[in-house]
C-alpha positions as a printed NumPy array, in Angstrom:
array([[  0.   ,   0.   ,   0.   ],
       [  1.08 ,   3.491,  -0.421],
       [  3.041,   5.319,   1.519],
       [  2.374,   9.476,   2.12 ],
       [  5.386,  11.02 ,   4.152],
       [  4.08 ,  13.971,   6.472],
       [  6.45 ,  17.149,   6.758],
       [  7.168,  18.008,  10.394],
       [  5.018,  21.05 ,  10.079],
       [  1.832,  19.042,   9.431],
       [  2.34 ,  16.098,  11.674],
       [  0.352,  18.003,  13.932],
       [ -2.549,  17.   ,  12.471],
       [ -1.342,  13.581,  12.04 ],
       [ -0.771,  12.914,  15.725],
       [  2.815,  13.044,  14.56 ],
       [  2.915,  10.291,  12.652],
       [  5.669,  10.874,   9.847],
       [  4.607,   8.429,   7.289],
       [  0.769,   7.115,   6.642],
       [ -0.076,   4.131,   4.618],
       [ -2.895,   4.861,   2.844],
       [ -5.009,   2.752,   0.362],
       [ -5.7  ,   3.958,  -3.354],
       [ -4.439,   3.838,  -7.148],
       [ -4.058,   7.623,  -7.521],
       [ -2.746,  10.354,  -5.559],
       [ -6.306,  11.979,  -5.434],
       [ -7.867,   8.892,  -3.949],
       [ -4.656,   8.297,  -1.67 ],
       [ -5.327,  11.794,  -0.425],
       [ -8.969,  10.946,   0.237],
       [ -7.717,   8.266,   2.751],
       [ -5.665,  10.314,   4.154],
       [ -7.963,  13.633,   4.897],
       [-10.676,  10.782,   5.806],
       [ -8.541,   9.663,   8.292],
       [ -6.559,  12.907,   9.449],
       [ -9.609,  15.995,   8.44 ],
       [ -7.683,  18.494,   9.739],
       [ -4.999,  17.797,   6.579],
       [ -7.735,  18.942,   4.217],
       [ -7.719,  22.634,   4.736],
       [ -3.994,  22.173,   4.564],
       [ -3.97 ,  20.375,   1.718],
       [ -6.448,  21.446,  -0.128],
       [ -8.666,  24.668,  -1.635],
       [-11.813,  23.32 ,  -2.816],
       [-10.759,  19.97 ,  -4.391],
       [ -7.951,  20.99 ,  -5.995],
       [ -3.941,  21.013,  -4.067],
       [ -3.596,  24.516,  -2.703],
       [ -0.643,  26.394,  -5.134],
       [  2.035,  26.265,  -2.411],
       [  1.594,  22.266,  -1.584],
       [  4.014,  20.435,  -4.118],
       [  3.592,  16.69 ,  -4.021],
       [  5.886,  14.158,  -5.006],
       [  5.559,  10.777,  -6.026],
       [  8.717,   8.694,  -6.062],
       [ 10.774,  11.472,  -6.47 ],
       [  8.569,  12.879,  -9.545],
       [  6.442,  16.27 ,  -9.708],
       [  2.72 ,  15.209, -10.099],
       [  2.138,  18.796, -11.854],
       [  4.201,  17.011, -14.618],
       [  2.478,  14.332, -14.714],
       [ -1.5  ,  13.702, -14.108],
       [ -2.208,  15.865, -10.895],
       [ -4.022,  14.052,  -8.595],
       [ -5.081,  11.205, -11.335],
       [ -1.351,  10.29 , -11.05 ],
       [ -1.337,   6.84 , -10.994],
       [  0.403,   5.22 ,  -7.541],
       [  1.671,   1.77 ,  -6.92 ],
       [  1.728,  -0.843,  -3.891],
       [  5.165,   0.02 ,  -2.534],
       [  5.23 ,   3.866,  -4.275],
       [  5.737,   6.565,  -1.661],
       [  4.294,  10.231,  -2.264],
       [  5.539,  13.27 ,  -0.344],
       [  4.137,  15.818,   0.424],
       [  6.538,  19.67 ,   0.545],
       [  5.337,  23.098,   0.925],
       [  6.78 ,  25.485,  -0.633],
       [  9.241,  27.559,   1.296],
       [  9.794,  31.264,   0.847],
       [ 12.18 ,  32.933,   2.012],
       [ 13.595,  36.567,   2.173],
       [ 16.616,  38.561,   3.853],
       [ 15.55 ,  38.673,   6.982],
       [ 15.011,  41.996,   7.057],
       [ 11.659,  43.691,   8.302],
       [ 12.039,  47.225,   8.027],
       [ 10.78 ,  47.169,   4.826],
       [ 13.566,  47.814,   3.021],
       [ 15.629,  46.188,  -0.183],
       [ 18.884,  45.131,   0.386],
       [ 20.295,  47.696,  -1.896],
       [ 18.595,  50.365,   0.188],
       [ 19.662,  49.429,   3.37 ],
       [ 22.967,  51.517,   5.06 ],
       [ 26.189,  49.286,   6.008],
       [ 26.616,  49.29 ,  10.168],
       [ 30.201,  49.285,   9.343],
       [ 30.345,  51.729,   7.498],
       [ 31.284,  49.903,   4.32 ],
       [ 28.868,  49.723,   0.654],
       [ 26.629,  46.868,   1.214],
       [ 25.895,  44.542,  -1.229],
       [ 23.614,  44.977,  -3.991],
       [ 20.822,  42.487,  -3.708],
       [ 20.692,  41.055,  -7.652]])
């Protein structure tokens, strides 16, 4: 049976569990397991009945948006993951671009590019 991996930031909702075997032939009907099981993951997961844009999902290692979506096909011993996006930024919250901000030492800082 299938395998989903959980990332650590929804295991919450999983009672931690890091992996869940679910039971289906395609990702969409794996995920229906899985949010039947763990309803919390749905609002996660999902907007409507479609993947919300910043969940990318994974099976074996390949992109489903490059494949069939959620009609991708899964196997017995196939394992899909499950990775939300990540953004990032400078760390900065002052509202400023890199390239605007003033060295503290006194030196050019680097332009952001």
């Amino acid at each position: 049976m299938p395998v989903v991996r959980i990332p650590t930031v929804l295991r919450k909702h999983t009672g931690g569990d890091a992996k869940v075997s679910v039971h289906g032939a395609t990702v969409g009907e794996a995920f229906d397991e899985l949010v039947s099981g763990n309803p919390e993951l749905k609002e996660q997961l999902f907007e409507g009945e479609e993947l919300r844009g910043f969940v990318n999902v994974y099976v074996d290692d390949e992109d489903i948006r490059f494949i069939e979506g959620l009609d991708t096909p899964v196997g017995q011993d196939d394992e899909i993951a499950i990775m939300p996006a990540v953004a990032g930024g400078s760390g900065h919250t002052d509202g400023t671009d890199v390239a605007e901000r003033p060295s503290t030492d006194g030196a050019a800082e680097p332009t952001a590019g």
